[in-house]
C-alpha positions, 0 to 999 in steps of 0.5 A: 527479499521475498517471501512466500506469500509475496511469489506470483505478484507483480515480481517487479514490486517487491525488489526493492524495499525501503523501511521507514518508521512512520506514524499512522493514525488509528483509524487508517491502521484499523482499515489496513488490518481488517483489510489483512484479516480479510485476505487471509480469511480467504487463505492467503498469507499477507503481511501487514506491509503487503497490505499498505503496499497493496492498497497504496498501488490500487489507489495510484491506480485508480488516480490513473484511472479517474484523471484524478491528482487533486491530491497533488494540488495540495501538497505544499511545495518548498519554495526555491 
């Protein structure tokens, strides 16, 4: 479902939503509110999912830019 704030972005990302209770530590949920604060200090309305959306995708990006996957290598996968 959309919202306000969330018409004119990619239309693509917010049509589906999966809700999950996830645990974040402090120092991460401080960086995602003042990045939230941030935005809307400039006038815009964002929530604080649009926030952990958004900085998710600019960070897959940026992997895609750089070549970078080093994070992969050290996810630990299950043995089969």
């Amino acid at each position: 479902m959309q919202n306000d704030s969330t018409r004119g972005q990619d239309p693509g990302l917010w049509d589906r939503t999966i809700f999950r209770t996830v645990p974040i530590p402090v120092p991460a949920f401080d960086h995602l509110k003042n990045y939230q604060r941030a935005i809307q200090a400039t006038g815009k309305s964002i929530t604080f999912n649009e926030v952990l959306a958004r900085v998710v995708m600019e960070h897959q990006q940026q992997n895609a830019v750089n070549g970078t996957r080093k994070h992969e290598q050290t996810i630990a996968r299950p043995r089969a």
